[in-house]
C-alpha positions in Angstrom: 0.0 0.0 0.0 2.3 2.4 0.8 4.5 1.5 -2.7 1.5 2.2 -4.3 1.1 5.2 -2.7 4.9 6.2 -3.7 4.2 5.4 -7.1 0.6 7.6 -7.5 2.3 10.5 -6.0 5.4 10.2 -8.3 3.5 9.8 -11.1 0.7 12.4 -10.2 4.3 15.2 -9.5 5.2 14.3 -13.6 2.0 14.9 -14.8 2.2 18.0 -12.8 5.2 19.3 -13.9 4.2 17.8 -17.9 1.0 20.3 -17.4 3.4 23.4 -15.8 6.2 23.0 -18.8 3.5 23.3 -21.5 1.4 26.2 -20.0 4.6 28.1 -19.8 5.1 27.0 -23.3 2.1 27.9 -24.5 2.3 31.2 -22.8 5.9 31.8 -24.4 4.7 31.0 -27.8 1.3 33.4 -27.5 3.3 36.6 -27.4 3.7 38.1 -30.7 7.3 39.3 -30.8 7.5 42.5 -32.9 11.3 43.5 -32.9 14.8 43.6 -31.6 16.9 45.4 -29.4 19.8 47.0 -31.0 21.6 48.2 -28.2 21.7 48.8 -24.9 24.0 51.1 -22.5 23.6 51.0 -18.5 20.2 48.6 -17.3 16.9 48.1 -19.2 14.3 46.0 -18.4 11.1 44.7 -20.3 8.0 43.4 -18.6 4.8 41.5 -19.9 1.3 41.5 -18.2 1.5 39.0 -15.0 4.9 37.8 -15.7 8.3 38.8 -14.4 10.5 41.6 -16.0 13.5 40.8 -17.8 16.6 42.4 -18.3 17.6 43.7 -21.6 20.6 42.9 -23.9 22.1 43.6 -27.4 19.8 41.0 -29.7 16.9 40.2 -27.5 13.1 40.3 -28.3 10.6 42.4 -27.5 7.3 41.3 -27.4 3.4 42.8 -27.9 2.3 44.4 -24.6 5.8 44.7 -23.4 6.5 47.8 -21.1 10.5 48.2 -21.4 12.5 50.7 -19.4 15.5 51.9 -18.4 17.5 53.0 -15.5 19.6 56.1 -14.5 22.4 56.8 -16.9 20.9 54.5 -19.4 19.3 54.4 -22.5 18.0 52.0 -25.3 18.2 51.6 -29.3 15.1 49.0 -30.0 14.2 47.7 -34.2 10.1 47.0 -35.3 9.9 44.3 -37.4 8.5 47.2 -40.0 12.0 49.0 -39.3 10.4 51.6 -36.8 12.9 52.8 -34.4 12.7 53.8 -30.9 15.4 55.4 -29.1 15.1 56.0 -24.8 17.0 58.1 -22.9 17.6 57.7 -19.1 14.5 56.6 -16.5 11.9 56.1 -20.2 9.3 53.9 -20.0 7.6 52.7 -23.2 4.5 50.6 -23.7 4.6 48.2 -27.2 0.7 48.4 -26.8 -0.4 47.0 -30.6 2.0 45.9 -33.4 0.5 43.9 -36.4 2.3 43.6 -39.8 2.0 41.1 -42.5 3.8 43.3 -45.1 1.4 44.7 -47.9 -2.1 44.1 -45.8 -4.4 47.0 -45.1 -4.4 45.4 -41.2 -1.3 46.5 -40.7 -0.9 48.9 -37.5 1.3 50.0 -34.8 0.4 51.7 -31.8 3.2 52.7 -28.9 2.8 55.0 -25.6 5.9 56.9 -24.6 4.8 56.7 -20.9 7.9 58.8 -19.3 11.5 60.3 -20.5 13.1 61.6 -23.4 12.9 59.9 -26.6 13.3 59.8 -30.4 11.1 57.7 -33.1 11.6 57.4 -37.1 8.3 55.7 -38.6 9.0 52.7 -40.5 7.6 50.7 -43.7 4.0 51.1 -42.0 3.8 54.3 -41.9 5.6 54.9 -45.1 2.4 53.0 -46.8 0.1 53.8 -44.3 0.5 57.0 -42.3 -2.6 56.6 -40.2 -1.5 52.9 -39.5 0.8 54.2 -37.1 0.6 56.3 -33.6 2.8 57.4 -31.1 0.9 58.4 -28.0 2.2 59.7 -24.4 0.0 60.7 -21.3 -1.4 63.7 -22.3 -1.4 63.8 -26.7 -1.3 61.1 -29.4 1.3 62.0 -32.2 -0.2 61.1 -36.1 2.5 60.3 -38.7 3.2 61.4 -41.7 6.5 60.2 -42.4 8.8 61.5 -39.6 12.0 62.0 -37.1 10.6 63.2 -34.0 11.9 63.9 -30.7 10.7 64.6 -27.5 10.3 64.7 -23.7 7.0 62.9 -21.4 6.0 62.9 -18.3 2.4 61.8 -16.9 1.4 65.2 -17.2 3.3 66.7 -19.8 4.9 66.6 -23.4 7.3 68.7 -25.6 7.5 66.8 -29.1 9.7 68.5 -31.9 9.9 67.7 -35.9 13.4 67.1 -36.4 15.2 66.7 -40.4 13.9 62.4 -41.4 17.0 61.0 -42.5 15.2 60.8 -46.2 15.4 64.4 -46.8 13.3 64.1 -49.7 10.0 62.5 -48.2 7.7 65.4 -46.7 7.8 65.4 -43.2 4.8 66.3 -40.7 3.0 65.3 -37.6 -0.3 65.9 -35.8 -0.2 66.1 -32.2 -3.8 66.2 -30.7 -5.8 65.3 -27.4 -9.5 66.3 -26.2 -8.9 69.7 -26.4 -7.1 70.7 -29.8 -4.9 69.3 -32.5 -2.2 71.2 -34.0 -0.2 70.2 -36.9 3.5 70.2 -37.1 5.2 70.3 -40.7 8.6 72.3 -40.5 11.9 70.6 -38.7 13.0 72.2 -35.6 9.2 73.5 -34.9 7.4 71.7 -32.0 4.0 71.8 -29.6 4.1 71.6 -25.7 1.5 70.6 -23.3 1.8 71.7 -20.4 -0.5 69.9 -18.9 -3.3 67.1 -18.7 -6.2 69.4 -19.3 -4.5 71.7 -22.4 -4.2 71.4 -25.6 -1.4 71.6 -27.3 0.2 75.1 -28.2 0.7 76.5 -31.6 3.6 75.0 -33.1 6.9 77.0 -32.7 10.4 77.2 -33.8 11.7 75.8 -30.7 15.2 76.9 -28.8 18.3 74.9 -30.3 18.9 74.8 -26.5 15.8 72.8 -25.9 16.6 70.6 -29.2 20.4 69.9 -27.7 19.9 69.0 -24.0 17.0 66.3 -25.5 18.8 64.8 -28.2 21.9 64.9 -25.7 20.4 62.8 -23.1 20.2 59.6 -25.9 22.8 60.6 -27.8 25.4 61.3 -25.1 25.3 57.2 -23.9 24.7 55.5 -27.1 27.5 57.9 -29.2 25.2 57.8 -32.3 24.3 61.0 -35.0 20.7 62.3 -34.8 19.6 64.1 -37.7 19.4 68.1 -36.6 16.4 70.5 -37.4 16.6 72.5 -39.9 16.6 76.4 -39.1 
């Protein structure tokens, strides 16, 4: 009896662990991974809904619903699959909230929220085809694209986003920032919009200071030692 009793409870511990290894299979194989990490300097994490954060390196991949930061003195280069970038200065926090593409479908989309720190974005192939396909939101504004470089600044309850030069100087360049209380539309480099806070809308676009322009761009550019296109003034 008690042999028996052994040999149920061994068995019934297998079956257990069978059922845990393909759940956490199952689980691994239903997020949709949407692009790559390029590089990384200092400490950045990504975390899924209900599972633990991971810690990012050079090559890794991102995933659908994936909120990735970084840490002080850090910063992040991160690749779409569409060929979107993303670039994060220190203490950022993104949100990959929707990314669909099957290349040449009109279901292609891609949504992201900038939730907190400086960053920088150039739209990819989804855009390119499909301006509307793609948004950029943060706390307090959504960003339409039309082709762009953009760079900016959030915070829960504000934004500064500037129209920089796009590295294909002959495509038109332009965005729309807009909330529930006005839209403006942004279509000269070096201009930008600010909200200053959750309940305004944002302000008329503006050449803005190269001062402004410098000490955001510096912030990405200063740990990851790459170019970014400059305004044009």
């Amino acid at each position: 009896m008690h042999r028996l009793f052994k040999t149920y409870s061994y068995s019934h511990l297998l079956r257990c662990l069978s059922l845990c290894l393909l759940l956490f299979s199952q689980g691994i194989l239903a997020n949709t991974e949407i692009g790559i990490i390029n590089e990384v300097t200092g400490t950045a994490y990504a975390k899924l809904p209900a599972e633990d954060r991971r810690t990012l390196n050079k090559g890794d991949q991102i995933y659908e619903s994936d909120v990735i930061t970084t840490e002080v003195k850090s910063s992040i280069k991160l690749q779409l699959n569409d060929e979107s970038q993303f670039d994060l200065g220190p203490e950022a926090k993104l949100l990959a909230s929707k990314f669909k593409y099957k290349n040449n479908t009109e279901e292609d989309s891609v949504a992201v929220k900038i939730l907190k720190g400086s960053f920088r974005f150039v739209s990819g192939l989804i855009a390119k085809k499909k301006p509307e396909a793609m948004e950029v939101g943060t706390s307090v504004a959504t960003i339409g694209i039309r082709g762009t470089n953009v760079v900016g600044e959030a915070s829960a309850t504000s934004a500064t986003i500037i129209l920089m030069e796009p590295d294909d100087t002959s495509r038109k360049t332009a965005i729309v920032v807009s909330n529930n209380y006005g839209s403006v539309t942004v279509d000269e480099p070096g201009y930008g919009t600010e909200v200053p806070d959750e309940f305004s809308p944002p302000s008329p676009p503006r050449r803005m200071r190269l001062q402004t322009i410098n000490n955001l761009t510096r912030s990405i550019q200063s740990s990851q030692r790459v170019n970014l296109p400059r305004p044009r003034f």
